[in-house]
Structure formats: C-alpha cells, structure tokens
N, C-alpha and C positions, 0 to 999 in steps of 0.2 A: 284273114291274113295272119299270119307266123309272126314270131322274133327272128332278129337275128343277133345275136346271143356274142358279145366278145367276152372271153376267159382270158387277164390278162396276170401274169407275174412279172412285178416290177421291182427296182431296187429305189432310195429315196430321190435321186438325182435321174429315177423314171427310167433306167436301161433295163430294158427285157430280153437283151441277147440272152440267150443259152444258158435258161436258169439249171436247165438239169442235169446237166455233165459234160465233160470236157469236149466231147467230138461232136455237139451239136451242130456248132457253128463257129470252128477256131481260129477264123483268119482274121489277123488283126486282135483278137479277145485273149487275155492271159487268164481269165474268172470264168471259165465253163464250167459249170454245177456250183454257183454263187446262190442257191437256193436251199441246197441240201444240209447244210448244218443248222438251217433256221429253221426246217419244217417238225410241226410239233402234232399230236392229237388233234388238237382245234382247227390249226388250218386244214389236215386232214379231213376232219369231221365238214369242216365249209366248203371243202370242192366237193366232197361228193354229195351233200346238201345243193350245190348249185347243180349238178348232172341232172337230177330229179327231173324226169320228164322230160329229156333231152330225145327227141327224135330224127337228128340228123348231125353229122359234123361236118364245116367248111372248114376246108384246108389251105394252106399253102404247100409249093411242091414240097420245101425241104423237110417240115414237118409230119408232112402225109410219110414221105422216106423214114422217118424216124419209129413214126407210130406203126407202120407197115413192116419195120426189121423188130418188135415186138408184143402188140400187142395180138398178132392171131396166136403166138404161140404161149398165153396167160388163159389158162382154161377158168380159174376161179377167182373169186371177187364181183363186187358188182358193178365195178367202172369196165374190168376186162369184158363182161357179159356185155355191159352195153353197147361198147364201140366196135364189138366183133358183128352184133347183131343189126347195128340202126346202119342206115346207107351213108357213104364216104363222100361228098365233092371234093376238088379238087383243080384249085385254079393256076395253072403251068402254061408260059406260052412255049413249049415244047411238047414232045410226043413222048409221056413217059411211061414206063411203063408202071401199072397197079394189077399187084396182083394179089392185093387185101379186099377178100369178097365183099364183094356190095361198092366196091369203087367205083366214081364215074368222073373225067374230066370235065371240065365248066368248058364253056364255048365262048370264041374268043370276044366276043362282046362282055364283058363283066359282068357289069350293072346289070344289064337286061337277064345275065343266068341267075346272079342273087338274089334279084326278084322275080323270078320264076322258083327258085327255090325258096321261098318265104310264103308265095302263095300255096307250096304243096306241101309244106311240113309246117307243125305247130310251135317248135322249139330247135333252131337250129343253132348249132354254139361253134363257135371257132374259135379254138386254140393255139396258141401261139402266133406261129406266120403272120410277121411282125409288117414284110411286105403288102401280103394281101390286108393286112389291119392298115395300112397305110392308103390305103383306094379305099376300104371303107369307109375313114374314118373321114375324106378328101370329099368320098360324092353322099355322105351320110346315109349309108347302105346300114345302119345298124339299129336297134333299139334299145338295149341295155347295152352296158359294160361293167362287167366285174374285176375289179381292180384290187391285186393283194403288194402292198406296197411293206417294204423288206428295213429294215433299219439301218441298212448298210450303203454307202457311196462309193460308187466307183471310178468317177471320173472318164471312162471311155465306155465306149460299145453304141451298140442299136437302139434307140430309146422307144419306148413307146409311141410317143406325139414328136414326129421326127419327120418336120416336112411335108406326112399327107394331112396335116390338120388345117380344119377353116374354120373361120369364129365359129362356134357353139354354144349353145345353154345345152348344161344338163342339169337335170334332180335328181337330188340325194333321195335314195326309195326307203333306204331303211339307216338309219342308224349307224355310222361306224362300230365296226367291234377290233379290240385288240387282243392279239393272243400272248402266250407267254413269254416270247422271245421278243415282242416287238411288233411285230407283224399285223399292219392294220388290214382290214377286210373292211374295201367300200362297194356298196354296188349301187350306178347311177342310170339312170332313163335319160334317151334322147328325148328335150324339149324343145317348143318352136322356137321363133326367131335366131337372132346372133346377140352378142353380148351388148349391153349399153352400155353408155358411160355417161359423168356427170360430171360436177364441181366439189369438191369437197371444202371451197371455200365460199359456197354460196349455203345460206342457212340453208334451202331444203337440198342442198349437196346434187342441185340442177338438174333432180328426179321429179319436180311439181309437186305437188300433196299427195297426191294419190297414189305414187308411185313409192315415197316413204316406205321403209320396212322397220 
C-alpha cells in the first residue's frame, strides 16, 4: 500500500488560499500570490526534495485547472518533467473537462477511489485543493502532511484545518527546519488514535506513570 502525500502552503494563522497569484482563487481573497515574496532557495531546494519519488498527483478541480493552463507547456525542469509524465486524478463532482495527458476523474465515491489509488501507486501527493484536503483530512485518507508554514497573518481566507478536521495524532518525522525568511518546513505522519487529555493540576498531569513524557 502507497502514501498519500498532502503538500500543503500555509500562512501563520494557517490560510492556504491562493498562495501563488492573484487569479487562483479571488473571491472574497485580497492576498493572491501571499507566497511569492517569501520564497527563497531553501524552500525551493524542500519542495522539490519532497517530489522525489512522487508517482501520482491527487487534485482538486480548481487546482488541476491551474496546473493543466501550465504546466504541459514547461518543457524543462525537473518538477515540469514530473507532472507532465506521472498520471493526474482528479476529484470534481461535475464533468470536467482534462485535457492534461495522463488525466483521469475520481468516481464519485471518494474514499473508495483514494484508496484504490493508494493501492496502485507508491507515492501519491496532493497539492493544494484545500477542498478535497478537507475530505481527507475529515475520513483520514492521508499518511504524511507537509506543512511549510509562512511568517505572515492574514486574518481571512481558506485555511488549511477549516472544518474537515477530526481529533488526530500526528508525528513530527523529522525535525522542523527554518529558512531565511521565516519559513518553517514541517513534515508530519498520520498516527493512531485521537488526542488525549489530562490534569495539569494532578501531579502525574492525569496521564498515569506510564504515560509520562
């Protein structure tokens, strides 16, 4: 069985609408392209570190639309080579049209296509589509998330954990890293259970001995 791989760009108060320019996503949003004055070498150098190995993208419609009016026509690079070449999903309850090769629509059961697509490819990553990140993140369709979290507040927009979330543990898999502007780079694993809670006015803080960290 596969990953399934969230890429996610956020700002500090967690909104991931339309980090990359203004016609992403502008209704209601005055901060389209709220990414592009912070990105630097390093976080560069970290996304395409994280593609490694990427043999599938899940989409949402809007996003797929975005990457489908550019990327077939980026002949060089090695993120262009990738997403031209590895197969597209693409989860729309409408009939849209894709006409970026290797496209194929999800069927309208969700869950049941993300895990059929997790059972046929090793690394599947999904990009943006903050919607469809909201059903995975609701029936835990995921196994990583990579989270590059921005220094900047914005007060409005789409946030990342925006409604489709249910208690969750995750773990930290490596290390926060920060880059020059600010810009932290975390990447987490879905863990079992839901969150606990305790006492923090009972000496063992209502965790038992064992449970202590």
């Amino acid at each position: 069985m596969g990953l399934i791989h969230i890429e996610m760009f956020a700002t500090l108060d967690l909104v991931g609408q339309a980090p990359g320019g203004p016609d992403e996503d502008p209704v209601g949003f005055p901060f389209g392209g709220w990414q592009a004055p912070l990105l630097n070498e390093v976080t560069g150098a970290q996304i395409s570190a994280a593609y490694e190995g990427t043999d599938a993208l899940l989409l949402g419609r809007r996003t797929y639309d975005i990457f489908a009016a550019y990327w077939p026509h980026q002949k060089e690079g090695e993120i262009a080579e990738l997403f031209n070449r590895i197969p597209k999903y693409v989860a729309s309850r409408g009939t849209p049209d894709l006409p970026w090769a290797g496209s194929t629509q999800l069927g309208p059961d969700l869950a049941a296509a993300v895990r059929e697509i997790r059972d046929r490819h090793e690394d599947v990553k999904v990009v943006g589509s903050l919607d469809l990140v909201q059903t995975l993140l609701r029936e835990k369709l995921f196994d990583r998330l990579d989270l590059w979290v921005h220094p900047i507040v914005l007060g409005v927009g789409k946030k990342v954990f925006d409604g489709g979330a249910v208690p969750t543990n995750l773990t930290l898999l490596e290390p926060p890293v920060a880059g020059p502007e600010g810009t932290v780079y975390l990447r987490y694993g879905l863990a079992d259970g839901t969150p606990a809670t305790g006492d923090m006015s009972a000496p063992d803080r209502g965790l038992g001995k064992d449970d202590l960290r």
